[in-house]
C-alpha positions in Angstrom: -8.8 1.5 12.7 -12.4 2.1 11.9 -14.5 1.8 8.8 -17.7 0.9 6.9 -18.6 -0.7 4.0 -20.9 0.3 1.1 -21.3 -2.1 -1.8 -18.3 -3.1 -2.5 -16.2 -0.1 -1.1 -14.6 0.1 2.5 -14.0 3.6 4.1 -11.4 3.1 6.5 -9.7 5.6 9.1 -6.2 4.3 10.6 -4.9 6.2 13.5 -1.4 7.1 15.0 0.5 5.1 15.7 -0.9 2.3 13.2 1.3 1.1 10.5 -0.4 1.5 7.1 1.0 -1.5 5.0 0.2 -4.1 8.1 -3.2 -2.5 9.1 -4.1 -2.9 5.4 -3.2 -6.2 4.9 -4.7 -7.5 8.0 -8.1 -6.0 7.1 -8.1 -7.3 3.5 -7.6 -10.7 5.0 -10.0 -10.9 7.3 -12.8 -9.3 4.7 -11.6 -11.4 2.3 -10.2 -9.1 -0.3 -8.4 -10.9 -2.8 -8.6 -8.6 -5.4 -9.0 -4.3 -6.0 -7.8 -1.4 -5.4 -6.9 1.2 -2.4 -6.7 4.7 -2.5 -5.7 7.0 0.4 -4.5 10.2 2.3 -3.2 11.3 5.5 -0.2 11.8 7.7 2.7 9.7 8.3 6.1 10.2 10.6 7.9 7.7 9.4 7.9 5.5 5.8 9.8 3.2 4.2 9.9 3.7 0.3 11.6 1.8 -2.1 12.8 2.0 -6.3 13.0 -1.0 -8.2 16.5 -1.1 -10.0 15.3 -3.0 -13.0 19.5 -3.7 -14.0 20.2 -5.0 -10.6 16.5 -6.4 -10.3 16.9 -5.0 -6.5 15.0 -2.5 -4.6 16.2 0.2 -2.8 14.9 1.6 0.3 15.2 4.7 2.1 13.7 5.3 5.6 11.9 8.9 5.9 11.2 10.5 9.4 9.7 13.8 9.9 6.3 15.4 9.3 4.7 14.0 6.4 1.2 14.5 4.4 0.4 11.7 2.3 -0.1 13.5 -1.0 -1.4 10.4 -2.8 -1.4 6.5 -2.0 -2.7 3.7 -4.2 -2.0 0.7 -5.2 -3.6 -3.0 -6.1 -4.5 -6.2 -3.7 -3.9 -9.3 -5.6 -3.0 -12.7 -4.2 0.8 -14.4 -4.2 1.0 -18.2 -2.4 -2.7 -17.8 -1.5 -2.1 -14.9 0.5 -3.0 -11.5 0.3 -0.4 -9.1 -1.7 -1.0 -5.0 -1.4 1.3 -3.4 -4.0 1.5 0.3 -2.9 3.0 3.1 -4.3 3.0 6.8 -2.3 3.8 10.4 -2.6 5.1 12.0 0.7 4.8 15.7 1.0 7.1 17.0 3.8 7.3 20.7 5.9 9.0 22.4 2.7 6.4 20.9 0.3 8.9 18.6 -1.4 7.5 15.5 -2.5 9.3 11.9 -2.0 7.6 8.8 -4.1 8.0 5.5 -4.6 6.8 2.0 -3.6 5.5 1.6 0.2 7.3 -0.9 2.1 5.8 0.5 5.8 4.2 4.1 7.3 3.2 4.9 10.7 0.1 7.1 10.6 1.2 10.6 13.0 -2.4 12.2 12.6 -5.0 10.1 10.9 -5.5 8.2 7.5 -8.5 7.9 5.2 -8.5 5.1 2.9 -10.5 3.8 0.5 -10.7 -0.2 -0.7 -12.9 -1.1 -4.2 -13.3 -4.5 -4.6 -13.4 -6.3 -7.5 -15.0 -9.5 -7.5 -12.3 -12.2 -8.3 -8.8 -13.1 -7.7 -5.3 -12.6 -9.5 -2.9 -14.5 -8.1 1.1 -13.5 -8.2 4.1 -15.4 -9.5 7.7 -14.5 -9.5 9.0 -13.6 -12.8 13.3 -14.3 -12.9 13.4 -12.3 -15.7 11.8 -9.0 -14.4 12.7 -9.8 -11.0 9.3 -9.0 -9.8 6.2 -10.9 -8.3 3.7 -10.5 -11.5 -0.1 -10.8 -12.5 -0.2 -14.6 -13.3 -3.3 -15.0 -15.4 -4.5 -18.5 -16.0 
């Protein structure tokens, strides 16, 4: 992984085999980015995505493997236990332009990935909510 920073924006590049979740995490921590958002694209050859089952309260994964172009990622960085917390969602696009969505659990970069991080200046910390079944903005 490479990047810079301007401002308060990081440009990152991840490249293969990197895992896109773990990479992203790791960096936030050691900028200290407890709160804002990511953007990104690129290619993947293997992603975990998930779909929260809001009568269960359960997520569901499935495990993609094949040629992928990230068509859109983004998501938030927040804080849960005083750690960091990425919440990413994704759109895969694979070899017959079909798209597969959902919330990013892992991705291993096959080609390259450009990212974007925007920091906001703060921090939201996470709580689990029993009712949802979800770890949820706790605002004081």
């Amino acid at each position: 992984m490479e990047f810079r920073k301007f401002g308060n924006n990081y440009v990152l590049r991840l490249d293969k085999p990197e895992e896109v979740v773990a990479t992203l995490q790791e960096f936030c921590q050691e900028q200290g980015i407890t709160l804002g958002w990511i953007t990104g694209i690129g290619a993947v050859n293997k992603a975990k995505i998930g779909l929260f089952d809001v009568k269960s309260k359960e997520y569901h994964s499935s495990v993609l493997e094949g040629n992928f172009e990230i068509a859109s990622l983004m998501g938030n960085i927040s804080t849960m236990n005083g750690e960091v917390y990425l919440h990413l969602h994704i759109n895969l696009a694979d070899e017959e332009y079909k798209t597969w969505g959902g919330h990013l659990n892992e991705a291993y970069i096959s080609a390259t990935g450009e990212f974007v991080i925007e920091v906001i200046e703060g921090n939201v910390d996470r709580e689990f909510s029993s009712e949802v079944g979800l770890n949820l903005y706790k605002f004081l």
